[in-house]
Backbone as a ProteinNet text record, in pm:
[ID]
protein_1_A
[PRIMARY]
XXXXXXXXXXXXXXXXXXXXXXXXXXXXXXXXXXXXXXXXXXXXXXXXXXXXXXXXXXXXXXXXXXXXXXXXXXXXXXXXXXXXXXXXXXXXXXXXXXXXXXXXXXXXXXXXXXXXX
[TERTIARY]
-1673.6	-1684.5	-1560.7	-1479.6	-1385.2	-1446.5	-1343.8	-1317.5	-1300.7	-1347.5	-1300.5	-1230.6	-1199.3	-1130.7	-1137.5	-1241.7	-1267.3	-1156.5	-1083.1	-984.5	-1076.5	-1031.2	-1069.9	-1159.6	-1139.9	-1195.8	-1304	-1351.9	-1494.4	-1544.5	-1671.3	-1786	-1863.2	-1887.2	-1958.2	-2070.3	-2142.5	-2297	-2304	-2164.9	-2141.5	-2113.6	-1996.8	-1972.6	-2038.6	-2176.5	-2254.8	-2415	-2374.1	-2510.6	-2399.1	-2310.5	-2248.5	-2250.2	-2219.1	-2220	-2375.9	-2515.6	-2622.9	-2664.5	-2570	-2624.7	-2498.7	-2464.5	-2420.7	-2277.4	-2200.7	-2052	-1973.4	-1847.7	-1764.7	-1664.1	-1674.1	-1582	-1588.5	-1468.1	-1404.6	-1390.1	-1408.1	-1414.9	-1222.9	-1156.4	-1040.5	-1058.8	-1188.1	-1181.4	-1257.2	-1311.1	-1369.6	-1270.4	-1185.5	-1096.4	-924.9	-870.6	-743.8	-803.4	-812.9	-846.9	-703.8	-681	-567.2	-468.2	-404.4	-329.2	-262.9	-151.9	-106.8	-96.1	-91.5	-181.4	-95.9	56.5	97.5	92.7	46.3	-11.8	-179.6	-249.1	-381	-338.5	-269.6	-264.6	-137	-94.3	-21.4	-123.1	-218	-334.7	-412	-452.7	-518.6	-443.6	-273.2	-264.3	-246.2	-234	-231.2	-379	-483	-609.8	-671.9	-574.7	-617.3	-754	-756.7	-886.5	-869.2	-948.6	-950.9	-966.5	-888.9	-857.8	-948	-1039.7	-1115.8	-1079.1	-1087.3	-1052.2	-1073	-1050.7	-1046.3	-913.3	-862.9	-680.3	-596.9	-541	-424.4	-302.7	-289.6	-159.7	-97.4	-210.1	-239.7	-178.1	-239	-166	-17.1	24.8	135	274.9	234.1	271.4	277	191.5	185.3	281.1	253.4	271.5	474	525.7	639	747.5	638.2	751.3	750.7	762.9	818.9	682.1	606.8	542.7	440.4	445	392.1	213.7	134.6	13.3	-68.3	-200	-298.9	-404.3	-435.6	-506.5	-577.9	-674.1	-710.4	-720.8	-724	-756.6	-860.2	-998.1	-1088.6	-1043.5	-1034.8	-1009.8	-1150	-1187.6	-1326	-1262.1	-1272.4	-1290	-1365.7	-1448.5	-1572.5	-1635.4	-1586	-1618.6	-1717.4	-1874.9	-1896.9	-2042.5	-2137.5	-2208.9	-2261.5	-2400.2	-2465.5	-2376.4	-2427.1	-2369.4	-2374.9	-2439.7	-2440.2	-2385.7	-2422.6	-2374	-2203.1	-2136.8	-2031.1	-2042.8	-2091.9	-2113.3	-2229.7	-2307	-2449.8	-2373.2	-2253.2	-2168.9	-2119.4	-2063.9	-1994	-2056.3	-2201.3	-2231.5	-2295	-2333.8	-2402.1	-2262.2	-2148	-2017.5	-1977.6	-2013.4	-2009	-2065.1	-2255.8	-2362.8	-2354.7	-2247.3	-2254.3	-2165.9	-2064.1	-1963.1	-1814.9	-1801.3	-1677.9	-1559.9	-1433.7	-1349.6	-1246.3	-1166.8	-1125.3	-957.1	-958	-788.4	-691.6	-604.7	-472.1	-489.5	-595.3	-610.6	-645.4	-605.7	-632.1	-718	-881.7	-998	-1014.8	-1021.4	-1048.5	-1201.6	-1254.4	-1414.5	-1449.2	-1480.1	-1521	-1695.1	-1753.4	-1855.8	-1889.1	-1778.9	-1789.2	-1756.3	-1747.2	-1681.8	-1568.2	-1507.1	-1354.9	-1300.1	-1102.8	-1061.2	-961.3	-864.6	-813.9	-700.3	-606.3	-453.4	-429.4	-378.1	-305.7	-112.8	-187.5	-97.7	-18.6
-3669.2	-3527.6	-3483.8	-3350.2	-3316.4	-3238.7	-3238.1	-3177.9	-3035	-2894	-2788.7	-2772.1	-2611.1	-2569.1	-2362.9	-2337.8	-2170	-2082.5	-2016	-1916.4	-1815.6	-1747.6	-1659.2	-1597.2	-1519.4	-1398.8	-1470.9	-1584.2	-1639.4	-1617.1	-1554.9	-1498.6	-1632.1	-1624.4	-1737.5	-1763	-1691.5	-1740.9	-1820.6	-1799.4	-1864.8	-2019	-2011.7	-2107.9	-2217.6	-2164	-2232.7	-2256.6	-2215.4	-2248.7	-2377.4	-2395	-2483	-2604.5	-2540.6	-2693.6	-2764	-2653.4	-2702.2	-2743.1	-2815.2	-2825.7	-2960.9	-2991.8	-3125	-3143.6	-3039.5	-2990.2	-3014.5	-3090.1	-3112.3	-3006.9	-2878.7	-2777.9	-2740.2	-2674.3	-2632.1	-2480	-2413	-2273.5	-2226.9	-2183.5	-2139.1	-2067.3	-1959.7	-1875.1	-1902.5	-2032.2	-2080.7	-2211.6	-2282.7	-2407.4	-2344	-2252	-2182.1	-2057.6	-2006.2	-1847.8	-1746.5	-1703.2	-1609.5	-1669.4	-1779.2	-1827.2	-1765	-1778.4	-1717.2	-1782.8	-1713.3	-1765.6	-1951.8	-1935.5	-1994.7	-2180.1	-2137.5	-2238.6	-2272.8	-2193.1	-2207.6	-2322.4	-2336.1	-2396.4	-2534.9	-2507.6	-2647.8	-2750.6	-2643.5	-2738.8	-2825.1	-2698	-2796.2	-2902.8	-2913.8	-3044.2	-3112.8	-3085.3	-3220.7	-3313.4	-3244.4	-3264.8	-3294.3	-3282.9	-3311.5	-3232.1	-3079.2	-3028.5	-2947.7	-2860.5	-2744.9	-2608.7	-2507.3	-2391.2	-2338.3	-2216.1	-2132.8	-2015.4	-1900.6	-1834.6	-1672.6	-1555.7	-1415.7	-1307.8	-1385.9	-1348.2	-1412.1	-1275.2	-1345.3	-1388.8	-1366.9	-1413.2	-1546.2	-1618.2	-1747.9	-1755.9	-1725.2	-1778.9	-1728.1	-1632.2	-1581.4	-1668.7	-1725.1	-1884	-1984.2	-2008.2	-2159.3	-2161.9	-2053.8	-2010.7	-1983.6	-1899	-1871.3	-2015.8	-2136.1	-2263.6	-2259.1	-2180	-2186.7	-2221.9	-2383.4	-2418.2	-2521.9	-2675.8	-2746.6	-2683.3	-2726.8	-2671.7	-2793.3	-2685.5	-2759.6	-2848.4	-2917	-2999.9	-2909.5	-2807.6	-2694.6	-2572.8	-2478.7	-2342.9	-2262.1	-2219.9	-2120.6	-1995.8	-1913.4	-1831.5	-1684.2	-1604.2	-1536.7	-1410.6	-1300.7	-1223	-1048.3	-1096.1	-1087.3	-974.9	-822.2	-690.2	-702.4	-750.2	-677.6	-813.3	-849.4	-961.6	-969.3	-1032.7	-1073	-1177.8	-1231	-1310	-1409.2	-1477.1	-1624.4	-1619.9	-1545.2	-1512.6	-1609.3	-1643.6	-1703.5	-1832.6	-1877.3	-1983.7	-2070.6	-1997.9	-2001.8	-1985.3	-1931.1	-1943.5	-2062.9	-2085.3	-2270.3	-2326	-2373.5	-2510.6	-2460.3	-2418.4	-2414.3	-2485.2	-2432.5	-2492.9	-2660.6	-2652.5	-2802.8	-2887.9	-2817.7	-2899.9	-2923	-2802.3	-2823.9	-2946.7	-2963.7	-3099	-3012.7	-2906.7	-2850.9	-2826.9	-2884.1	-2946.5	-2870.4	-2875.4	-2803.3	-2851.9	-3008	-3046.3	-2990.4	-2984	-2933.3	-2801.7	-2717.5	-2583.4	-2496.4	-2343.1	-2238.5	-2170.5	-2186.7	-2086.6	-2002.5	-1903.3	-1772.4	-1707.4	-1698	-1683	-1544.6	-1450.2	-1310.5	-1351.4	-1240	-1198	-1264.6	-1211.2	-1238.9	-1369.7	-1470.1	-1579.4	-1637	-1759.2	-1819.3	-1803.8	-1801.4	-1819.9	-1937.3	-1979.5	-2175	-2172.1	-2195.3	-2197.6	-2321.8	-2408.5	-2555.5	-2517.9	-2567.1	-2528.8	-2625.8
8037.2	8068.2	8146.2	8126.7	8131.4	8337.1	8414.1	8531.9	8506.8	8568.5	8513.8	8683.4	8696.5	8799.3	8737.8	8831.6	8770.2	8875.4	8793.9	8847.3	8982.4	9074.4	9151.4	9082.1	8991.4	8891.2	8846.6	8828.5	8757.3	8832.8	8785.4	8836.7	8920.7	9033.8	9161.1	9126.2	9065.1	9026.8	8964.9	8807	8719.7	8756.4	8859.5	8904	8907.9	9023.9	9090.4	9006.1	8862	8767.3	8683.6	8688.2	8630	8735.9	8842.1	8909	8970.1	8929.1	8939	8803.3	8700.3	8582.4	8542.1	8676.4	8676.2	8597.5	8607.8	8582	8692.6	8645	8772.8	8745.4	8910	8854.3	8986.8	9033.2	9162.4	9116.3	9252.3	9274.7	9374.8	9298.9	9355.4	9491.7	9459.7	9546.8	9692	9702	9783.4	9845.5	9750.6	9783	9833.2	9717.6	9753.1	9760.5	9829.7	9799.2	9803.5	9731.3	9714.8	9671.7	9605.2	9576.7	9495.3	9379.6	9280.3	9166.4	9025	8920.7	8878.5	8899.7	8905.1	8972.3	9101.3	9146.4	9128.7	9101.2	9005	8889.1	8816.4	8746.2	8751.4	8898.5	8886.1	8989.8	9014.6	9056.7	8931.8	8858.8	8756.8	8688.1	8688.7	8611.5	8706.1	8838.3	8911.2	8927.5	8947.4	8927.5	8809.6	8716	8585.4	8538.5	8536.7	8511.6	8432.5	8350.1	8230.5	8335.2	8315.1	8363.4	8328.5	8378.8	8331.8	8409.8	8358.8	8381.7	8281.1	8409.5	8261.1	8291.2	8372	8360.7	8236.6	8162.5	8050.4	8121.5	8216.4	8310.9	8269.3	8311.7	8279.6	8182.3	8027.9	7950.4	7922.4	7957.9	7983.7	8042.8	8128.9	8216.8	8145.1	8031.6	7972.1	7889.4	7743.5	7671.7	7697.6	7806.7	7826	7782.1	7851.4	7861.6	8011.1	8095.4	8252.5	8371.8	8288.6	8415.6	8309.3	8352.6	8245.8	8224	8128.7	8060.6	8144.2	8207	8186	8088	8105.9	7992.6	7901.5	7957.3	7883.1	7944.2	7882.4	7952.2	7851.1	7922.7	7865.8	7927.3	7822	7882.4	7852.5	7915	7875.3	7895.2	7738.9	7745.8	7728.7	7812.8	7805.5	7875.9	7867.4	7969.5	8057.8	8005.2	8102.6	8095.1	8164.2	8168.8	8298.6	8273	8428.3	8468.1	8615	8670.5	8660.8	8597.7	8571.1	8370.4	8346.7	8209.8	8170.9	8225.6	8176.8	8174	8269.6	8285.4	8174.2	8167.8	8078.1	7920.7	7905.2	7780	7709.3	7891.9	7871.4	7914.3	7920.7	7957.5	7777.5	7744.8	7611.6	7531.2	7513	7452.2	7516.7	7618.9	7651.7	7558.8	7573.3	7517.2	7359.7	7292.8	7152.5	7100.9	7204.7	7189.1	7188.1	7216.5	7156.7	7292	7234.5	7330.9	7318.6	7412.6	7480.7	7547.2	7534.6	7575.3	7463.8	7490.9	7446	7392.8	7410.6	7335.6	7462.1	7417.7	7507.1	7414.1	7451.5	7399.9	7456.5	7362.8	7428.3	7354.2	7472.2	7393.4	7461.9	7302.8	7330.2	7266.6	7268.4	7251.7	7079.6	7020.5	6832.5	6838.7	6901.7	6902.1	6945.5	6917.8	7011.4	6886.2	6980.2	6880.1	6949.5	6912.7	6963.4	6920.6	7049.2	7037	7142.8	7019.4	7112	7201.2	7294.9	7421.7	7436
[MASK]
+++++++++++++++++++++++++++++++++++++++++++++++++++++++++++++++++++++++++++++++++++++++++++++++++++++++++++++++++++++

């Protein structure tokens, strides 16, 4: 099972229904709080964890070349949802088997779509 690491912007409920459902995943906004997106993610490869997140910034950063790629990045874009609702997205995508290293998913409402990073 893969380590995650949820950007500031992931919803906390979400967070915390993932990590009562036996997900190993760190809360930015509780561990770095305010950091910049940049170092968000030179955390996750030092930690070796999958980015989650609902900033395109992010991929903006990977994608450029100017800052090595995390193992994975989810990315959710997703308007508008209860609070545990994201989370309750991805542990269901966990449970189906569907992976997530070397690709940046981006999961809307109609479905993901999967770009190797």
């Amino acid at each position: 099972m893969s380590g995650y690491i949820a950007d500031e912007n992931f919803p906390y409920p979400s967070f915390e229904f993932l990590l009562s459902n036996g997900i190993d995943i760190i809360h930015v906004g509780t561990q770095f709080p305010s950091i910049a997106d940049y170092d968000v993610i030179e955390i996750a490869v030092k930690e070796n964890r999958l980015l989650i997140t609902l900033d395109r910034d992010h991929g903006e950063l990977i994608f450029t070349g100017t800052i090595d790629p995390p193992r994975g990045v989810i990315y959710f874009r997703i308007p508008r949802y209860s609070p545990t609702y994201l989370g309750e997205v991805l542990l269901d995508m966990i449970a189906e088997g569907m992976g997530f290293e070397g690709l940046c998913t981006v999961v809307t409402r109609r479905g993901t779509r999967r770009r190797a990073i």
